[in-house]
ZALOBA-211492 format. One record per residue (C-alpha): residue number from 1; x, y, z. Coordinates in pm, whole numbers, plus 32768, in hexadecimal, padded with zeros to 4 digits. Layout:
BEGIN
(NUM (X Y Z))
...
END
This chain:
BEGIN
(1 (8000 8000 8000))
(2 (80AE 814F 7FA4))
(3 (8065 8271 8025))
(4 (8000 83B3 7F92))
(5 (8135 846D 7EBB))
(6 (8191 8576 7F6C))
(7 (82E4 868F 7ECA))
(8 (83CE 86DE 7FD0))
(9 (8489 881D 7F99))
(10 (8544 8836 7E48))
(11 (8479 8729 7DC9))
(12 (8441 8714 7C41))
(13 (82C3 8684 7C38))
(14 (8318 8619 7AC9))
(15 (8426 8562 7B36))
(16 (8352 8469 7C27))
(17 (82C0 833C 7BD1))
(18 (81C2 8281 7C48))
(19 (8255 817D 7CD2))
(20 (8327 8201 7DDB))
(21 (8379 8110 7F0C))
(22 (82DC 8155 805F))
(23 (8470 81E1 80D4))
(24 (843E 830B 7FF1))
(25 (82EF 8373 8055))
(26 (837C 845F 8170))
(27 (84EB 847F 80F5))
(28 (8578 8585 8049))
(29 (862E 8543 7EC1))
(30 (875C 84EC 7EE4))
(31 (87DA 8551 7DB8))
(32 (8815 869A 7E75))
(33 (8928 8646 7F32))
(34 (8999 86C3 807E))
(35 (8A29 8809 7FDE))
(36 (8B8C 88A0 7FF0))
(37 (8B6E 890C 8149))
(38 (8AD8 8789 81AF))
(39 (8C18 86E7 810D))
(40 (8D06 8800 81C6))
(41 (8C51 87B0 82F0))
(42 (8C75 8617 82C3))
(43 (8E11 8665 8226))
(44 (8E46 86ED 837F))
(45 (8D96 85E4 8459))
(46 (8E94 84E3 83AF))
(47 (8F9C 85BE 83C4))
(48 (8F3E 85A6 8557))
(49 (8F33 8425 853D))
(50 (908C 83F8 84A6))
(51 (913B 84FD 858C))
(52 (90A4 8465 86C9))
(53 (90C0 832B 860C))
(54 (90EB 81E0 86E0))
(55 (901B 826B 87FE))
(56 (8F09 82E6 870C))
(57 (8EDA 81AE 8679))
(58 (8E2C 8137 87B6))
(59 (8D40 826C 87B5))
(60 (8CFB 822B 861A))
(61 (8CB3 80C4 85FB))
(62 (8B7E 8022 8673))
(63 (8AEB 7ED0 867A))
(64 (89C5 7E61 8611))
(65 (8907 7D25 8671))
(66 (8896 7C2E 8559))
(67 (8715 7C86 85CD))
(68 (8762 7DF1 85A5))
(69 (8794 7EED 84BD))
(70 (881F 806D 84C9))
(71 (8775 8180 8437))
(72 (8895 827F 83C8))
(73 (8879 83F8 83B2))
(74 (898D 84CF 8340))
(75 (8959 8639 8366))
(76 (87E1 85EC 83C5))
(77 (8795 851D 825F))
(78 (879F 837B 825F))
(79 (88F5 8318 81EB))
(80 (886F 8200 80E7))
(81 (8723 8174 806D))
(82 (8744 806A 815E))
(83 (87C6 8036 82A7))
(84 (88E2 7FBA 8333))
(85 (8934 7E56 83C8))
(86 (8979 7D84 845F))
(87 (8AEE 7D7D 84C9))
(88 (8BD2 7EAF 84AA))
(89 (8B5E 802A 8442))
(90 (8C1F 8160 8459))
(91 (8B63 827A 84E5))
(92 (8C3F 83CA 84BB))
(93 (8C58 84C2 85EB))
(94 (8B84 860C 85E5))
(95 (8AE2 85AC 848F))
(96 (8A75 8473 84AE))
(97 (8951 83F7 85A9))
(98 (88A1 8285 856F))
(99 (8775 81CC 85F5))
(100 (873F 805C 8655))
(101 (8615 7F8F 85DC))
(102 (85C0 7E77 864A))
(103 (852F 7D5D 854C))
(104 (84CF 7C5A 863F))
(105 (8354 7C16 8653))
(106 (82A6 7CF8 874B))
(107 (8178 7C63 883E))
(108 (8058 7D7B 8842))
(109 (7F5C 7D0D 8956))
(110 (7E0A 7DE1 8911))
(111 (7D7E 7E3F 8A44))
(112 (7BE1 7DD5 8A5D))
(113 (7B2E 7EB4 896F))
(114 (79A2 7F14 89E1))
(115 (78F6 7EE8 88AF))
(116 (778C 7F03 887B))
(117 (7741 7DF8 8738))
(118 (7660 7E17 85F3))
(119 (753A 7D67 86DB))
(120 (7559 7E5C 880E))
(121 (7638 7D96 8906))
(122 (7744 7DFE 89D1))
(123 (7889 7D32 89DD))
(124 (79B8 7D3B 8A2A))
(125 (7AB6 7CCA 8938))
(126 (7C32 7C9E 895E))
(127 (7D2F 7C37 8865))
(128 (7EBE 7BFF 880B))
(129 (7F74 7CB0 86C3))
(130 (80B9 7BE1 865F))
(131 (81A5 7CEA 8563))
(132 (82F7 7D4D 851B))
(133 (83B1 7E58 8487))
(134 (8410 7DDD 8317))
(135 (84A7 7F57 82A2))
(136 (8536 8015 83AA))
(137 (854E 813B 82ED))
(138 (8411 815D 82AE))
(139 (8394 80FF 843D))
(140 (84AE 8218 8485))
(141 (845B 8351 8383))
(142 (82E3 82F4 8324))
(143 (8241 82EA 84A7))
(144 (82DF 838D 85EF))
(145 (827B 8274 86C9))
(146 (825D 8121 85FF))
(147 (81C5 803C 8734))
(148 (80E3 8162 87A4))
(149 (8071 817C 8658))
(150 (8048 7FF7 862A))
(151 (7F81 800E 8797))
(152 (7EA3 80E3 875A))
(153 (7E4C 8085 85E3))
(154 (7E31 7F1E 8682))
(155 (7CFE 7F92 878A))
(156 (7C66 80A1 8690))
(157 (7C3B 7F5D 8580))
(158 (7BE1 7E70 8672))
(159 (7AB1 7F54 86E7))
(160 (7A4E 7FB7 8594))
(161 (7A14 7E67 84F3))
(162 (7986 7DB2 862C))
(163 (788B 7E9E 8641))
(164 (7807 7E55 84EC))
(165 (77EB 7CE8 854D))
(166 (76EF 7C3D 8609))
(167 (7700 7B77 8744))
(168 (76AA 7A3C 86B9))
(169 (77B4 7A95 8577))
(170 (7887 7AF4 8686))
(171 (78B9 79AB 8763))
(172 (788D 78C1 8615))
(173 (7984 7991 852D))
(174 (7ABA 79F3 85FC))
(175 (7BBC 7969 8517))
(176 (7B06 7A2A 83C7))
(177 (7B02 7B64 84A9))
(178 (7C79 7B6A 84FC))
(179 (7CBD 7AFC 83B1))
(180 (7C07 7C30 834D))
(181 (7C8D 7D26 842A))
(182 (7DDC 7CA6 83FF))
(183 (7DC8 7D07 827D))
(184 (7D66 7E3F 82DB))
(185 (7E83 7E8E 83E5))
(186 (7F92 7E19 82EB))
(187 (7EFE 7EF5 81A7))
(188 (7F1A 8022 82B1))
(189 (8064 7FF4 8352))
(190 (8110 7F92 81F7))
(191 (8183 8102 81E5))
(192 (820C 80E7 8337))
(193 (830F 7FE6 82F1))
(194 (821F 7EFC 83C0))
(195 (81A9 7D96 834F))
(196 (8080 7CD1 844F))
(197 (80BD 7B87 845C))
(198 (7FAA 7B05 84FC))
(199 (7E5C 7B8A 85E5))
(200 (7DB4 7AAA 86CB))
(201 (7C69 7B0D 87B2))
(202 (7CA8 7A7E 88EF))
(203 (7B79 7A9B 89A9))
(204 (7A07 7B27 898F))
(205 (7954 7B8B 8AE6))
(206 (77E4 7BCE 8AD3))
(207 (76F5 7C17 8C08))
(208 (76B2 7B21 8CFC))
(209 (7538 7B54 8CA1))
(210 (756B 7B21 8B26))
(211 (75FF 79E4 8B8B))
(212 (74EB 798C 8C60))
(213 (73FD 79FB 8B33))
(214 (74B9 792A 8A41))
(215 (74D8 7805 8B2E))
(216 (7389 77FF 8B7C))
(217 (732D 7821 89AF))
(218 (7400 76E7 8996))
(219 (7341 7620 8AA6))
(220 (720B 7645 8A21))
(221 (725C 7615 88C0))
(222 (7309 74C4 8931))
(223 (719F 7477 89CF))
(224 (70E3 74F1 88A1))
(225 (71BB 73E2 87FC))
(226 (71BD 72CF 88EA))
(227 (7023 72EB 88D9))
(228 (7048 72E7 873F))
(229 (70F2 71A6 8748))
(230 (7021 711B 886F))
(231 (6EF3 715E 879E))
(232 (6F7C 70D2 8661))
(233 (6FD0 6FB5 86F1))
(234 (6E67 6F83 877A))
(235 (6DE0 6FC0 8644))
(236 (6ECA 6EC6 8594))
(237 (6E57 6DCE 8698))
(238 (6D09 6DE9 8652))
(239 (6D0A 6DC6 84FE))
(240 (6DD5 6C71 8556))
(241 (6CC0 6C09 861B))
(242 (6BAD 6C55 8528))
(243 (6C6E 6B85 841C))
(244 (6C72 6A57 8503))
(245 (6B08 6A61 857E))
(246 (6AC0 6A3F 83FD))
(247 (6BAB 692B 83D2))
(248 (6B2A 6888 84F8))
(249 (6999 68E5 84AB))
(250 (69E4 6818 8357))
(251 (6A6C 66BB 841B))
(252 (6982 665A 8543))
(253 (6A95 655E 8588))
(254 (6B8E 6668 85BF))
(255 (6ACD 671E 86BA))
(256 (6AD6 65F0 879B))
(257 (6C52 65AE 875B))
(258 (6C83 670A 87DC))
(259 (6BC6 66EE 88EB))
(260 (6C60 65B1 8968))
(261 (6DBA 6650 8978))
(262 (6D24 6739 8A3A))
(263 (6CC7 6647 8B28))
(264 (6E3A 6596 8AF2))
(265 (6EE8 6711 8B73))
(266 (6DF5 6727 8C70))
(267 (6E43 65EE 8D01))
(268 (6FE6 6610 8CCA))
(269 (6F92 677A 8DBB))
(270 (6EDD 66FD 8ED2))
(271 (6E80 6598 8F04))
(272 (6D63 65E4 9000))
(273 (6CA0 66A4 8EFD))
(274 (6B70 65D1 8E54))
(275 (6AC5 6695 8D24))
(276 (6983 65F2 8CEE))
(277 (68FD 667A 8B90))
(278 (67A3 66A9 8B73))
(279 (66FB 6742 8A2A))
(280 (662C 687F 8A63))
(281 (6503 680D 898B))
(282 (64BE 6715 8A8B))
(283 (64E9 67FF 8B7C))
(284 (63E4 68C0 8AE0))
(285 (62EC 6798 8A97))
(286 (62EF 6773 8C26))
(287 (62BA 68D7 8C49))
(288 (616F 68B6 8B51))
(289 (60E1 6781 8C09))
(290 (6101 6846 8D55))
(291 (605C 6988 8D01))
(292 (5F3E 68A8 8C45))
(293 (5F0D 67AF 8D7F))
END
């Protein structure tokens, strides 16, 4: 992501393409030069170095660590296109002045955002931003503070797309959403020399009566279900039971086979038990005679 183009002083707008890298978004041409003066100025600072020369040599030369780089500025402009490192640099007296970077991959712990979603709920969301510096130029000339910056972009993005989510987007997508707001961190910091590696949302608090709320939505809905299948299963019964009171309506035969194991599971329960059968038409034909004697 490039910036917008923006002439420094001396400048020739014709002479700029659009293609410039991120390092000479803030920087000055230089195809100016330090000027007469700048080269008197950096004649005499060597001049200093070789007549104080061994002891100098401990004040000039600097190490830097393989996870580091140094930002150079001579007379207040960046030595090179690119910094220094690792190893040995020499850094002249009174002209020269340098800054360390640090490349290693920086731990950004968002602090629990208050965020009020797309569906009017209030939670509290907290996250982690994994990024490095990839140009140190750029993290040193485009931004004053590069982790500030990275902060505070970090919180500012994390609020903004949350809150166009909604709770229920919110606790199923997490991975989507810091995919997303990862793309977004890394197309903004490009200009600062900055590259995110990775965004993770740790953990989403919600009120303890939402929770109740929500607890109580998924009880009943497990109920509403449980009574679905309970009543399916009745109704599949039944229909079981009306096919085999036609089967058995058909064979008279069967009828008493079924009702002779019956008896035989009956008797396998509980020996004591006697089941006398005794048809209800004759039951009837006794009640007849008695009303009619």
């Amino acid at each position: 992501m490039k910036g917008p183009e923006c002439p420094s002083n001396g400048m020739d707008p014709q002479r700029e393409t659009p293609k410039k890298s991120n390092t000479e978004h803030l920087i000055a041409d230089r195809r100016e030069g330090i000027g007469v003066c700048g080269w008197i100025l950096v004649s005499l600072s060597f001049l200093l170095v070789l007549i104080t020369f061994p002891i100098s040599i401990w004040a000039c030369i600097k190490v830097i660590r393989e996870y580091e780089r140094a930002v150079v500025f001579r007379l207040g402009r960046i030595l090179s296109k690119k910094a220094k490192g690792p190893g040995l640099i020499l850094v002249l007296p009174c002209t020269d002045t340098f800054i360390k970077v640090d490349l290693r991959t920086v731990t950004c712990k968002i602090p629990p955002q208050e965020i009020l979603t797309k569906d009017a709920v209030t939670t509290q969301v907290d996250g982690v931003v994994y990024y490095r510096i990839h140009s140190a130029v750029s993290a040193v000339a485009n931004v004053t503070d590069v982790h500030s910056a990275t902060f505070l972009l970090a919180q500012t993005t994390l609020r903004n797309i949350l809150g166009t989510q909604s709770l229920a987007q919110l606790l199923a997508g997490r991975e989507e959403i810091a995919h997303s707001i990862q793309a977004i961190l890394d197309s903004a910091t490009e200009q600062w020399g900055i590259k995110v590696a990775r965004v993770e949302i740790k953990d989403v608090r919600i009120p303890v009566a939402m929770q109740r709320a929500m607890a109580a939505e998924a009880e009943a809905a497990r109920e509403a279900r449980a009574k679905v299948v309970a009543a399916e299963g009745e109704m599949n019964a039944s229909k079981a039971l009306q096919q085999a009171s036609m089967v058995l309506a058909e064979s008279p035969a069967g009828l008493q086979l079924r009702y002779l194991q019956t008896l035989t599971t009956l008797a396998a329960e509980n020996n004591s038990t006697i089941v006398f059968p005794l048809p209800i038409n004759m039951l009837e034909s006794l009640g007849q005679k008695n009303r009619g004697g």
